[in-house]
N, C-alpha and C positions, 0 to 999 in steps of 0.2 A: 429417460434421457439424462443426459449429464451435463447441467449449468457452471459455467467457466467466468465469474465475476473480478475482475479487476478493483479492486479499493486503494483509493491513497490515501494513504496516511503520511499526515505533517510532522515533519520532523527537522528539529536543530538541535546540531549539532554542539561541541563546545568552544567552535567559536561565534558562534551565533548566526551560520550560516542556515539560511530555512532550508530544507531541502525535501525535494518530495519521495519515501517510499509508496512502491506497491508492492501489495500485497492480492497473491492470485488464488480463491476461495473456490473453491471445488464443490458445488450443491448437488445431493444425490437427488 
């Protein structure tokens, strides 16, 4: 089967706004 993980990661920018990416991790 094929696992479809969502991760966020924290991220600010340069005005110091936090903002959240994700990132979509594909596990074979």
């Amino acid at each position: 089967g094929r696992y479809i993980a969502l991760v966020e990661v924290p991220f600010t920018d340069e005005k110091g706004t936090n903002r959240g990416r994700y990132r979509v991790h594909i596990i074979h």
